[in-house]
C-alpha positions as CSV (number, residue, x, y, z in Angstrom):
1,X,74.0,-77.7,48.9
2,X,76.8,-75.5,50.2
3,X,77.2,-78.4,53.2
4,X,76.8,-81.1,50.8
5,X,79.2,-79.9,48.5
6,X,82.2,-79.5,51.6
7,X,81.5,-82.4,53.0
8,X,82.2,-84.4,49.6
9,X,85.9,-82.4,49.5
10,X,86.3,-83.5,53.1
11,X,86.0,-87.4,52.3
12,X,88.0,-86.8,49.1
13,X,90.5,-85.2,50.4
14,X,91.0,-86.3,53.7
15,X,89.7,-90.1,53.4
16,X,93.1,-91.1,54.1
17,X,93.6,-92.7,49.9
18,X,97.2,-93.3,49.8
19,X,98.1,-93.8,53.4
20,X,99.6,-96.9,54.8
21,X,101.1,-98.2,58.0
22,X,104.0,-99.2,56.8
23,X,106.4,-96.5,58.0
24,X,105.3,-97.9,61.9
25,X,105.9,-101.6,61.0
26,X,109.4,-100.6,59.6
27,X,110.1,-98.5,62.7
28,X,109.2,-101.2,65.2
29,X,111.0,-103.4,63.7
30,X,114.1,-101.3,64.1
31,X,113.2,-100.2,67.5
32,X,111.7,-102.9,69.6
33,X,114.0,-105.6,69.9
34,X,111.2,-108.5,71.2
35,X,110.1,-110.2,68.1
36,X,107.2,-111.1,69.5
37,X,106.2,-107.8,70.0
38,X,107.2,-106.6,66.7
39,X,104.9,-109.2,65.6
40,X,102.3,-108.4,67.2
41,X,102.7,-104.5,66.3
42,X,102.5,-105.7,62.7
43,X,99.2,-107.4,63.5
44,X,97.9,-104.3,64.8
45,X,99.3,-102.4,62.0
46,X,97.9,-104.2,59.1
47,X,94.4,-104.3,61.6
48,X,95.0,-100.3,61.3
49,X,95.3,-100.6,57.3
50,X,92.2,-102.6,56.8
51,X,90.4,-100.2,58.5
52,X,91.6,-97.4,56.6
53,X,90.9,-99.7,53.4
54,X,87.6,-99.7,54.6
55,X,86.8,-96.1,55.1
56,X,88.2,-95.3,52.0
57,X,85.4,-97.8,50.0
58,X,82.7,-96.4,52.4
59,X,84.0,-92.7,51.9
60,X,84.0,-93.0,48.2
61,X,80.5,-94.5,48.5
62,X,79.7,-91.5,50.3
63,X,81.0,-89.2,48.2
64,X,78.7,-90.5,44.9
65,X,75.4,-89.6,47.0
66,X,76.6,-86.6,47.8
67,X,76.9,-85.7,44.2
68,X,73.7,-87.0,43.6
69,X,72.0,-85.6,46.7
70,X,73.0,-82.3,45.4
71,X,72.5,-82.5,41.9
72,X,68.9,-82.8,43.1
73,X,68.0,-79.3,43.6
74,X,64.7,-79.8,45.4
75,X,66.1,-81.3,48.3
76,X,66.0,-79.8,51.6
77,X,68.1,-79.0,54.3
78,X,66.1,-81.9,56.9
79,X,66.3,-84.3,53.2
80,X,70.1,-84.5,53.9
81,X,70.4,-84.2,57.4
82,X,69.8,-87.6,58.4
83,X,72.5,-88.7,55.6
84,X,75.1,-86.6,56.6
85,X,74.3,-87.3,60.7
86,X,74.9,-91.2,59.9
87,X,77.9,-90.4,57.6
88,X,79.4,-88.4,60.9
89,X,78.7,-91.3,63.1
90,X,80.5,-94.2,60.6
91,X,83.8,-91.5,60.4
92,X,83.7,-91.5,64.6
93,X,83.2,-95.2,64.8
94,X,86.0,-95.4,62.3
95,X,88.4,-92.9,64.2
96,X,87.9,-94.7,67.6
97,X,88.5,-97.7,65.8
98,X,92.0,-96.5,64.9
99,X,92.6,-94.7,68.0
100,X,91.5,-98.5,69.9
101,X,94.1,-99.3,67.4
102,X,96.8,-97.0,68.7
103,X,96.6,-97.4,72.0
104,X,96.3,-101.4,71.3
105,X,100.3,-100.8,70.0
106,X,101.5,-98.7,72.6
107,X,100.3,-101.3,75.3
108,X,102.6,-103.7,73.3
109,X,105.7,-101.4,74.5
110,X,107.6,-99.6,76.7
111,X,107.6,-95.5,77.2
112,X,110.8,-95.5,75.9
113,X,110.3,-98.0,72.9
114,X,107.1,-95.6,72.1
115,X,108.9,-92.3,72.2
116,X,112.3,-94.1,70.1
117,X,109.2,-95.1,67.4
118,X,107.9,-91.7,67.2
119,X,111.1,-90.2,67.1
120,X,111.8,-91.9,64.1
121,X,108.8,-90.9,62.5
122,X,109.6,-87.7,62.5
């Protein structure tokens, strides 16, 4: 239950609630000087804010099994393994997602237009 348990204050806390790809959209637009392209980075950014929507619902989803996975005392270890190997494999697909994301943007812009971003970021 000790897993079960960690892994619930894992999706809790670091679900991304709260976050929001608005700080990039601002900076592109004050960087890149192509509208176009600042368009387009907003398209990927609101893409990249969906999915983070998404995973939040589906983490808090998670997170009300877990609590009743382990308020059921007679489960064992290979009970919850399956559910907690498939939970791992949506929070990859949803990272590659957003890294897919990432690299989507920095296609859209130079090196120097990246690094004048990310400066600003900071």
């Amino acid at each position: 239950m000790i897993v079960a348990t960690m892994t619930l204050v894992v999706l809790v806390l670091g679900g991304g609630s709260g976050f929001s790809f608005d700080m990039y959209r601002k900076a592109a637009e004050e960087v890149i000087q192509d509208k176009q392209i600042v368009k387009q980075i907003k398209s990927v950014t609101k893409a990249a804010d969906k999915e983070m929507k998404n995973w939040q619902k589906d983490a808090n989803k998670i997170a009300k099994q877990i609590v009743e996975m382990n308020q059921n005392y007679d489960l064992a270890r290979t009970d919850i393994e399956p559910f907690l190997n498939q939970v791992d494999s949506r929070r990859n697909k949803f990272q590659e997602k957003l890294i897919q994301l990432r690299f989507q943007a920095k296609d859209l812009m130079s090196h120097e237009e990246w690094e004048a971003m990310y400066a600003q970021l900071e």
